[in-house]
Gaussian input, Z-matrix of N, CA and C with variables (Angstrom, degrees):
# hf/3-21g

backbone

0 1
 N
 C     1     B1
 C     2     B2     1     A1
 N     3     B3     2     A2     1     D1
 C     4     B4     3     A3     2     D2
 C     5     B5     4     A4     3     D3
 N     6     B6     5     A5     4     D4
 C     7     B7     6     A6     5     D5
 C     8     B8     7     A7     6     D6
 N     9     B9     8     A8     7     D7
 C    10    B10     9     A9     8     D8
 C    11    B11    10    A10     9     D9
 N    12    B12    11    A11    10    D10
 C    13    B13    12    A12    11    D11
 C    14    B14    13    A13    12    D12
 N    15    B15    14    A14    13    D13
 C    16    B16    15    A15    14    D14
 C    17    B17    16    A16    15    D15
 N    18    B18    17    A17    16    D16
 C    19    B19    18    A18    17    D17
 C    20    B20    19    A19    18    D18
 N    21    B21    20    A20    19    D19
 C    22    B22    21    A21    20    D20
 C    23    B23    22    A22    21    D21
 N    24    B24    23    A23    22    D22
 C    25    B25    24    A24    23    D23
 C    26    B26    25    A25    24    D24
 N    27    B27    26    A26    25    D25
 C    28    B28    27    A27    26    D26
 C    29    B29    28    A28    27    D27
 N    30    B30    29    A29    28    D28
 C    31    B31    30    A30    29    D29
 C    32    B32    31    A31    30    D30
 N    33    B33    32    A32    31    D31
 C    34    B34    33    A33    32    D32
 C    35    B35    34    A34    33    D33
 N    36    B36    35    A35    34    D34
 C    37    B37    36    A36    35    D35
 C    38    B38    37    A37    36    D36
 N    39    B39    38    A38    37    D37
 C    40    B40    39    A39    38    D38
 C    41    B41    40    A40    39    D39
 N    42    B42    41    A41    40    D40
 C    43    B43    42    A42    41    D41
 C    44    B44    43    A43    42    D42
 N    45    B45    44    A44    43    D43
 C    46    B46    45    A45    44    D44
 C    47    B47    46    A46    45    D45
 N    48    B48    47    A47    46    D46
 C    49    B49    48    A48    47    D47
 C    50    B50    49    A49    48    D48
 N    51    B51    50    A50    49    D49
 C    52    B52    51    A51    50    D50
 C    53    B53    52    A52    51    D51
 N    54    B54    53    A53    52    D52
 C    55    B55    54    A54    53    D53
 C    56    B56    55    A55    54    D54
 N    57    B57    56    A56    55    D55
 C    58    B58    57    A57    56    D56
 C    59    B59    58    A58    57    D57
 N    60    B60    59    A59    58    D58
 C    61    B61    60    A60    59    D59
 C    62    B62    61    A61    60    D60
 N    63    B63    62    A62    61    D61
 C    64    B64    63    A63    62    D62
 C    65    B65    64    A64    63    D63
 N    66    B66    65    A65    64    D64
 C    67    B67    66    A66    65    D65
 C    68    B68    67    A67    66    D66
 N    69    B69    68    A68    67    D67
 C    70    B70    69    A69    68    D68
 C    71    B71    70    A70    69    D69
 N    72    B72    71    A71    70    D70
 C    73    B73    72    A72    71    D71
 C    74    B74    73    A73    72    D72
 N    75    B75    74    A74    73    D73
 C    76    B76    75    A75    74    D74
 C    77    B77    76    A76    75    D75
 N    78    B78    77    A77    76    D76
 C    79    B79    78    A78    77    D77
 C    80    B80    79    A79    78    D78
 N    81    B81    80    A80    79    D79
 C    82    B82    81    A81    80    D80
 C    83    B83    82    A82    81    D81
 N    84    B84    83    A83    82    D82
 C    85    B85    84    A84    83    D83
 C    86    B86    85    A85    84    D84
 N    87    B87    86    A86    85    D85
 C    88    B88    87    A87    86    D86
 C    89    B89    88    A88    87    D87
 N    90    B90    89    A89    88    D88
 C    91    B91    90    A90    89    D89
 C    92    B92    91    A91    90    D90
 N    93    B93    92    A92    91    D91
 C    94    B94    93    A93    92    D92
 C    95    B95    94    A94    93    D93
 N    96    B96    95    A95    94    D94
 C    97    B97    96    A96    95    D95
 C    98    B98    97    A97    96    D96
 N    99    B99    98    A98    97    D97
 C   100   B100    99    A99    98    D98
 C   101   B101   100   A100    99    D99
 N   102   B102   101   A101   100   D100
 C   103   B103   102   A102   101   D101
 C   104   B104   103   A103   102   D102
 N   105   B105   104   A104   103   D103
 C   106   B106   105   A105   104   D104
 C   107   B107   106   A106   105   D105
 N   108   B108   107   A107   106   D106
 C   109   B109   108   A108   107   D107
 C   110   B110   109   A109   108   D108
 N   111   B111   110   A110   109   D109
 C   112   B112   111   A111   110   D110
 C   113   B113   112   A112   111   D111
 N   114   B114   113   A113   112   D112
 C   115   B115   114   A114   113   D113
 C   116   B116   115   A115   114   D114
 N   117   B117   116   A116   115   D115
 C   118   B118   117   A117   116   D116
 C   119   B119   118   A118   117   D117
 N   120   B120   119   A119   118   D118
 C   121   B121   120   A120   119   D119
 C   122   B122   121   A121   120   D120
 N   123   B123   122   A122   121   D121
 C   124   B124   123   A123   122   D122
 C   125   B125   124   A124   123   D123
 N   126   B126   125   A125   124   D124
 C   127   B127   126   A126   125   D125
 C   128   B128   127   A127   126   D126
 N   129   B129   128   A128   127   D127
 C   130   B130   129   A129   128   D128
 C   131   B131   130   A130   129   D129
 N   132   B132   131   A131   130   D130
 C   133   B133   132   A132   131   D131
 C   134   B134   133   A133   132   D132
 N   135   B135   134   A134   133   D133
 C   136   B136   135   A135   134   D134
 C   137   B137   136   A136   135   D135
 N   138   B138   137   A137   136   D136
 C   139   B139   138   A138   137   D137
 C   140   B140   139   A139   138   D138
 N   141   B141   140   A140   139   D139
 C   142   B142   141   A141   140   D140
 C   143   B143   142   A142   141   D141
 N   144   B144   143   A143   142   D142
 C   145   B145   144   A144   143   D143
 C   146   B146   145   A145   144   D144
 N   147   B147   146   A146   145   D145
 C   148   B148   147   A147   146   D146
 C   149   B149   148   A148   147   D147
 N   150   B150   149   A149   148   D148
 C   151   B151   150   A150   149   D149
 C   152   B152   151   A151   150   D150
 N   153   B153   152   A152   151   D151
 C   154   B154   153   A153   152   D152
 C   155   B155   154   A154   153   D153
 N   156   B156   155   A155   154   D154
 C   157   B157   156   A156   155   D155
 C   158   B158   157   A157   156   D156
 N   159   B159   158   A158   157   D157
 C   160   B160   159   A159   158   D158
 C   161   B161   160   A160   159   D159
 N   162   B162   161   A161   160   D160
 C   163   B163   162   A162   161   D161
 C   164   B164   163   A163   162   D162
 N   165   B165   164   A164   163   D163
 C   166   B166   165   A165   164   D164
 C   167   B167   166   A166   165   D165
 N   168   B168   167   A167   166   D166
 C   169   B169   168   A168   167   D167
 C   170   B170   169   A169   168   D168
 N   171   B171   170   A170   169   D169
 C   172   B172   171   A171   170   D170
 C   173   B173   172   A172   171   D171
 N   174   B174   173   A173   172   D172
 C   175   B175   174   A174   173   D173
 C   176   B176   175   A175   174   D174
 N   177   B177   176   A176   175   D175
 C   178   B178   177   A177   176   D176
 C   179   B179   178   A178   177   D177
 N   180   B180   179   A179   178   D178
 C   181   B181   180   A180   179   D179
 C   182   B182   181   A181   180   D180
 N   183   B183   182   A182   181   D181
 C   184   B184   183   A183   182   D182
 C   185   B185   184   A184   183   D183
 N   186   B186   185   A185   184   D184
 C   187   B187   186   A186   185   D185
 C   188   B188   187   A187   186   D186
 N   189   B189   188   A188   187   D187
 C   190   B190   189   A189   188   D188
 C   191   B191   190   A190   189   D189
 N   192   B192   191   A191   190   D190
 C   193   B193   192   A192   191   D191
 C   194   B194   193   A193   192   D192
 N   195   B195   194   A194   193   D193
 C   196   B196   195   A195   194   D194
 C   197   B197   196   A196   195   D195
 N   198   B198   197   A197   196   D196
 C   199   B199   198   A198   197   D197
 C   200   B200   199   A199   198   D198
 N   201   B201   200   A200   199   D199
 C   202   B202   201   A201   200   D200
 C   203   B203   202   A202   201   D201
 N   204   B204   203   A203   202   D202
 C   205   B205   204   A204   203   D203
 C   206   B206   205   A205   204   D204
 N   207   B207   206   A206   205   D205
 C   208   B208   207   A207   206   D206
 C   209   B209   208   A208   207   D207
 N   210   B210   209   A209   208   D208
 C   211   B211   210   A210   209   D209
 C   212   B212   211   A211   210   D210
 N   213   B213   212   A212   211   D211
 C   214   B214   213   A213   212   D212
 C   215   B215   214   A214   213   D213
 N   216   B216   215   A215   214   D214
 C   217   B217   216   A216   215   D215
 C   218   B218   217   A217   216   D216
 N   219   B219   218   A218   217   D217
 C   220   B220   219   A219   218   D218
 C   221   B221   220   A220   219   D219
 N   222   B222   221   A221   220   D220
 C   223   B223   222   A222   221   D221
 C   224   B224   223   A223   222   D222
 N   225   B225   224   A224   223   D223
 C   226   B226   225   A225   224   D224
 C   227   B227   226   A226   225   D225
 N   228   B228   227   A227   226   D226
 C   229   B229   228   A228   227   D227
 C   230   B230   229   A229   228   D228
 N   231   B231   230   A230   229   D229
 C   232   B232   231   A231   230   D230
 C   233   B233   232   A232   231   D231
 N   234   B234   233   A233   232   D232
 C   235   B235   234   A234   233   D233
 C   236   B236   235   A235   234   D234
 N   237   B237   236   A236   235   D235
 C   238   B238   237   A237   236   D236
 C   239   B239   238   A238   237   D237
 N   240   B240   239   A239   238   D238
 C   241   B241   240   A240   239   D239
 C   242   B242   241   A241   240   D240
 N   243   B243   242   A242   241   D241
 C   244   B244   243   A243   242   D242
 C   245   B245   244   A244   243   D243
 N   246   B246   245   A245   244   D244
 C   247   B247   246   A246   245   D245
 C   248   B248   247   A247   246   D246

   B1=1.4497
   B2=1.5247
   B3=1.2484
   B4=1.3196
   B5=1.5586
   B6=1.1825
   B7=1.6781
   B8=2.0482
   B9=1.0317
   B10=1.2717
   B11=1.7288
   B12=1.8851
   B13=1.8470
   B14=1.3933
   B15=1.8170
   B16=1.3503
   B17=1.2386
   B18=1.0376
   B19=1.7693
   B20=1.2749
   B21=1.7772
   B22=1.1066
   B23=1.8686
   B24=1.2595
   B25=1.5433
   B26=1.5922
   B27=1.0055
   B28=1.5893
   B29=1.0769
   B30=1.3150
   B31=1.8112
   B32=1.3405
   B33=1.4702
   B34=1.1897
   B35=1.6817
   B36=1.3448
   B37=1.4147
   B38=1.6057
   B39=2.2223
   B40=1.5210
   B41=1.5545
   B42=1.1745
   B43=1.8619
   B44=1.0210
   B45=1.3644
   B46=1.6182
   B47=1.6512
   B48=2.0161
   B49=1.1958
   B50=1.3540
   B51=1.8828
   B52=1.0816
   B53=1.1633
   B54=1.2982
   B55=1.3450
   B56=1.4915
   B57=1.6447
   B58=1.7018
   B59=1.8992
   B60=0.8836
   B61=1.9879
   B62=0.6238
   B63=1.5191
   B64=1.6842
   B65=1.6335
   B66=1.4251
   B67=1.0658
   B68=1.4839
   B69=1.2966
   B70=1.6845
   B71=1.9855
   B72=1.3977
   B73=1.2239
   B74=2.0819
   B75=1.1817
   B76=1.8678
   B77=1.8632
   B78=1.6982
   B79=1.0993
   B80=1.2047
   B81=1.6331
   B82=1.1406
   B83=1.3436
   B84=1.4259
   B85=1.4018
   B86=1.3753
   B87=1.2978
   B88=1.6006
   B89=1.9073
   B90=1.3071
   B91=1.7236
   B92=1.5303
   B93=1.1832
   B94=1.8247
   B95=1.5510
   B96=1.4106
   B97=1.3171
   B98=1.6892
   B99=1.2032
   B100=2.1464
   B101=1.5504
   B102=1.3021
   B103=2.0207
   B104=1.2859
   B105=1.1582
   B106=1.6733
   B107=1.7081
   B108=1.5306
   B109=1.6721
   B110=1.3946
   B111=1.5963
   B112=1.4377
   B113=1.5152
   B114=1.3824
   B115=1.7666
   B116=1.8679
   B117=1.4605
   B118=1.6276
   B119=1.0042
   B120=1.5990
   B121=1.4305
   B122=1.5203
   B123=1.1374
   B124=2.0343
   B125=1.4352
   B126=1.2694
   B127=1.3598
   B128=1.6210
   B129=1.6566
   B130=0.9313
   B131=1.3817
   B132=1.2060
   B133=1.6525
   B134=1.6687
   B135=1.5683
   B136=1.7852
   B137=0.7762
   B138=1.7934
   B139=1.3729
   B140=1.8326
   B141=1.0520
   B142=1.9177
   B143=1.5788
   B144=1.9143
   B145=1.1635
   B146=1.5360
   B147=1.2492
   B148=1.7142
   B149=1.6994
   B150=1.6388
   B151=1.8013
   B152=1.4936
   B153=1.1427
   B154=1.7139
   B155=1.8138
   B156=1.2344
   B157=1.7294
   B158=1.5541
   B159=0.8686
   B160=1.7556
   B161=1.9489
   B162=1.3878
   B163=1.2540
   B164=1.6500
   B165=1.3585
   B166=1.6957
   B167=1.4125
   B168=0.9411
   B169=1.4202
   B170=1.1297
   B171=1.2606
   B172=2.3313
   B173=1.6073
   B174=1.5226
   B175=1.6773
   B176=1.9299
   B177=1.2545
   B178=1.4653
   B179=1.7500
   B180=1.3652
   B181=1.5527
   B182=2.1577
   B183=1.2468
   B184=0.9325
   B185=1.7961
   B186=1.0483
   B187=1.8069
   B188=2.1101
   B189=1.2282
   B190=1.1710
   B191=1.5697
   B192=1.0782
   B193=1.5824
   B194=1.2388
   B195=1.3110
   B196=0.9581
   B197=1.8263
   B198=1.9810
   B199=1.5406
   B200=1.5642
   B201=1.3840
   B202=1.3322
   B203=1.6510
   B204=1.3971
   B205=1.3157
   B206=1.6566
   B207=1.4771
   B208=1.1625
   B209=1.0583
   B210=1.6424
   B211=1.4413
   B212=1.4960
   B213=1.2817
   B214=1.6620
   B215=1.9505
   B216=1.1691
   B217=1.2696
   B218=1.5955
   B219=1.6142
   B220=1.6435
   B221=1.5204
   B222=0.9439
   B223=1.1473
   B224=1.4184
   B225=1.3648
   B226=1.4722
   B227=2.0950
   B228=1.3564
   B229=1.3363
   B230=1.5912
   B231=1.3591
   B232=1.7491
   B233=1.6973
   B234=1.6496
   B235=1.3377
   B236=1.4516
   B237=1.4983
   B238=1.2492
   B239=1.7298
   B240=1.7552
   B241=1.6814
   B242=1.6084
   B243=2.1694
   B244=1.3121
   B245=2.1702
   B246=0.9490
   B247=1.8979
   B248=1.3237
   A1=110.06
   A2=110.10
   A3=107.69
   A4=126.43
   A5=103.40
   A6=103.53
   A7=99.09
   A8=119.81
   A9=135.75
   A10=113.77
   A11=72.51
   A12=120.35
   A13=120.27
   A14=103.78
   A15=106.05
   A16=128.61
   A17=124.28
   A18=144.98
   A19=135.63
   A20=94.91
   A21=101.00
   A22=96.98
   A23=113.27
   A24=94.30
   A25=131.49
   A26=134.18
   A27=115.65
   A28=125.93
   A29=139.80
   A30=133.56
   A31=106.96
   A32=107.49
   A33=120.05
   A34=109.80
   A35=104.47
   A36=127.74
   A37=110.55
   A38=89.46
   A39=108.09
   A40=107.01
   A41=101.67
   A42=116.88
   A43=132.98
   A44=99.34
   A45=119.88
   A46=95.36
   A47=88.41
   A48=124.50
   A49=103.90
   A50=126.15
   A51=137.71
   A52=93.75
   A53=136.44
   A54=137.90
   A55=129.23
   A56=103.07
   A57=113.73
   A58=111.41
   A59=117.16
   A60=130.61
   A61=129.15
   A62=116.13
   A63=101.29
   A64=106.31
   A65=120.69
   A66=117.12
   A67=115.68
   A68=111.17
   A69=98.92
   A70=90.67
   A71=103.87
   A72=100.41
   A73=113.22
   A74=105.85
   A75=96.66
   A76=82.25
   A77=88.55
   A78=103.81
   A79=115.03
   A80=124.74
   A81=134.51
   A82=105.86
   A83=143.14
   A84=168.93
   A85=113.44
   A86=110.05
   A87=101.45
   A88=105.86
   A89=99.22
   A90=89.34
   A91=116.29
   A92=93.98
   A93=111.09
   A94=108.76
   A95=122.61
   A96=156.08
   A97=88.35
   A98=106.25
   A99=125.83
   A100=111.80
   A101=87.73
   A102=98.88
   A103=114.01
   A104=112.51
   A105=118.92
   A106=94.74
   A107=87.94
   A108=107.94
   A109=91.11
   A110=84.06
   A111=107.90
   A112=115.97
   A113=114.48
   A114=116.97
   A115=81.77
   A116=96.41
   A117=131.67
   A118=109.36
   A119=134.78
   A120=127.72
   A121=140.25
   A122=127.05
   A123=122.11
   A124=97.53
   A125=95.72
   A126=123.55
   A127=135.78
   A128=129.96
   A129=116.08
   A130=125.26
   A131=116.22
   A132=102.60
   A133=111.56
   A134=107.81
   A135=91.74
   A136=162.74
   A137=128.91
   A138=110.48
   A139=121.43
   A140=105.97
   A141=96.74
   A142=111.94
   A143=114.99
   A144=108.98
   A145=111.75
   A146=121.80
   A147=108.32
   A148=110.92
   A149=107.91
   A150=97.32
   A151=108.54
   A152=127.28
   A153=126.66
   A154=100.36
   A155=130.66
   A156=129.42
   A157=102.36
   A158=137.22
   A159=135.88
   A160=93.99
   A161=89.22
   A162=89.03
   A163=116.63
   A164=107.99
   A165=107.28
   A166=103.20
   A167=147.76
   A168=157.19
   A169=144.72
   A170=138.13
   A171=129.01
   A172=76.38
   A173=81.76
   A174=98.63
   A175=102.55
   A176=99.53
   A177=113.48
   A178=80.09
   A179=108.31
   A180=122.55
   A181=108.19
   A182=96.03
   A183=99.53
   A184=124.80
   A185=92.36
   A186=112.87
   A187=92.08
   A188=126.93
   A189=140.37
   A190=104.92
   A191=156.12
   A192=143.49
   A193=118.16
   A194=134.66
   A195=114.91
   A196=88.87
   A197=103.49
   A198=97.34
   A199=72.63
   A200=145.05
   A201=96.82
   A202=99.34
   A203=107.13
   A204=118.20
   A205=119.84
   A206=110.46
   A207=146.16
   A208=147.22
   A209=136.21
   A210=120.55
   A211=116.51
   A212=108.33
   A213=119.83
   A214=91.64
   A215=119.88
   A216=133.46
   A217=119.24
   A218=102.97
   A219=112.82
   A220=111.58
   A221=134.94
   A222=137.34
   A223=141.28
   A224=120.07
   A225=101.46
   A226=136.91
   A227=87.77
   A228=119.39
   A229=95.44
   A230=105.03
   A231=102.86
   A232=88.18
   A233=101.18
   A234=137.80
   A235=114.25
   A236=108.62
   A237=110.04
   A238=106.89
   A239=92.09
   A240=73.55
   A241=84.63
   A242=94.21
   A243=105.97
   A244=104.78
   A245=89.97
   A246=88.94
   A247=120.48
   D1=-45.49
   D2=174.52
   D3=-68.68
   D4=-34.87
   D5=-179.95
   D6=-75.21
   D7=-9.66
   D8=-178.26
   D9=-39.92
   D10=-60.14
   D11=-161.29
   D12=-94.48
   D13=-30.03
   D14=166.50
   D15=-112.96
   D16=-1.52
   D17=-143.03
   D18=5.06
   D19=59.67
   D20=179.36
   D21=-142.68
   D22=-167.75
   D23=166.88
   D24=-91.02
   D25=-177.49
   D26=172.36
   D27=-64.81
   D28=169.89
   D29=150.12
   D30=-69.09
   D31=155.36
   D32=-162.13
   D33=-108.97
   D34=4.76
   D35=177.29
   D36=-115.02
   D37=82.92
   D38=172.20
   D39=-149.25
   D40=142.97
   D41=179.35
   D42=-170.33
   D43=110.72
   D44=-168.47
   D45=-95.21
   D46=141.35
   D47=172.60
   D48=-102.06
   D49=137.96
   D50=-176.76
   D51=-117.49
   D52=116.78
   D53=163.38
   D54=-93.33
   D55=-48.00
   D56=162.83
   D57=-121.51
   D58=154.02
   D59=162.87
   D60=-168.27
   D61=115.66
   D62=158.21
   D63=-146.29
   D64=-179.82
   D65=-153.44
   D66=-88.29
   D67=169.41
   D68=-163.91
   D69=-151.06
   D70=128.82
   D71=167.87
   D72=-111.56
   D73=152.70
   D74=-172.18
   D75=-146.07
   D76=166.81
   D77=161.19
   D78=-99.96
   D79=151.25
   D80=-173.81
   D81=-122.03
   D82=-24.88
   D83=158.18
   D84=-107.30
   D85=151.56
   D86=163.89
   D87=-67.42
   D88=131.66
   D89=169.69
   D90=72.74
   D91=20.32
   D92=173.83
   D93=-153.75
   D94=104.22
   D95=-153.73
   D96=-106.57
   D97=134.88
   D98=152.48
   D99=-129.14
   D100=123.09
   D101=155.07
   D102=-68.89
   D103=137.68
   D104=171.01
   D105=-150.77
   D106=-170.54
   D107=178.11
   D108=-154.07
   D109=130.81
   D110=163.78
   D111=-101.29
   D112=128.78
   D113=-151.96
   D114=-122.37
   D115=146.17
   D116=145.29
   D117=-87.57
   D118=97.71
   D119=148.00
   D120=-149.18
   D121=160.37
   D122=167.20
   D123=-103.61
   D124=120.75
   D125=135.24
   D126=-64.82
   D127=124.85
   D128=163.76
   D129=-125.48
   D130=158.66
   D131=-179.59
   D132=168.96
   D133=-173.66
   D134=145.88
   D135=-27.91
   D136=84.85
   D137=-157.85
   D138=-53.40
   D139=-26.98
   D140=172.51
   D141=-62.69
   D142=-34.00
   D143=177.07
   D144=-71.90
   D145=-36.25
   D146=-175.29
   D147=-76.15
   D148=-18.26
   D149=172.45
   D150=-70.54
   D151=-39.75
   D152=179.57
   D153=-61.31
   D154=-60.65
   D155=165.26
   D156=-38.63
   D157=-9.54
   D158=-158.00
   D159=-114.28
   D160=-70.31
   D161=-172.44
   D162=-74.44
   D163=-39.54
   D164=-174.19
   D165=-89.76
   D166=-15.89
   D167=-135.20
   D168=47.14
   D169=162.24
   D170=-169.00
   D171=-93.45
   D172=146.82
   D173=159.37
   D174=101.66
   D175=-159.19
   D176=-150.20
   D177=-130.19
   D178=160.52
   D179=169.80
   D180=56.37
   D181=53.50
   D182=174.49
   D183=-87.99
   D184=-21.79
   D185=-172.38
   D186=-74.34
   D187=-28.50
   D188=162.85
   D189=-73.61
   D190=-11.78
   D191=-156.46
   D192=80.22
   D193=21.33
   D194=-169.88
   D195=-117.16
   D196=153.44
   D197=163.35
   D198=112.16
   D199=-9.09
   D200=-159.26
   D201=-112.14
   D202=149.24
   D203=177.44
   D204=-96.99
   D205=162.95
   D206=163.09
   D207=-80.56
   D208=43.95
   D209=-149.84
   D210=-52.24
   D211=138.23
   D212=-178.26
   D213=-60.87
   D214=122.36
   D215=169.45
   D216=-76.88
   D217=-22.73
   D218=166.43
   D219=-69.80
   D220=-61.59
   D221=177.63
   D222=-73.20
   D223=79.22
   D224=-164.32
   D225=-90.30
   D226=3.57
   D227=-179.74
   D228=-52.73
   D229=111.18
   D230=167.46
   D231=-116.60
   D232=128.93
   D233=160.42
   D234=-92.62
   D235=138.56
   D236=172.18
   D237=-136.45
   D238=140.13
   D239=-152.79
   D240=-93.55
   D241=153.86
   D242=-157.65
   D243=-77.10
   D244=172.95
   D245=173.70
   D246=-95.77

């Protein structure tokens, strides 16, 4: 997605924190069930790389809904981790 948007490759300075997961099944159809995982986590990295994770979503099967996040509304402290 990113080389998509920027045309180049990503930075290689990214790391996600998993804090909570576990798995979650929903319907998406009547009578048509998906596994997923619903994750607790911070991400850090490039800010151009975390707006494409924001807007396009982390993960695989995104064109389906999946990948998309939530910013925690409690917390508003954005950290960036130093180099």
């Amino acid at each position: 997605k990113y080389v998509l948007l920027y045309g180049k490759k990503s930075p290689d300075d990214f790391e996600v924190k998993v804090f909570k997961a576990r798995p979650k099944r929903f319907e998406v159809k009547p009578g048509i069930f998906q596994r997923a995982w619903h994750l607790v986590f911070k991400a850090y990295g490039d800010e151009d790389l975390m707006r494409v994770g924001y807007q396009a979503g982390f993960g695989e099967k995104n064109s389906l809904g999946f990948g998309m996040v939530k910013v925690d509304g409690r917390r508003r402290k954005w950290r960036r981790k130093l180099r």
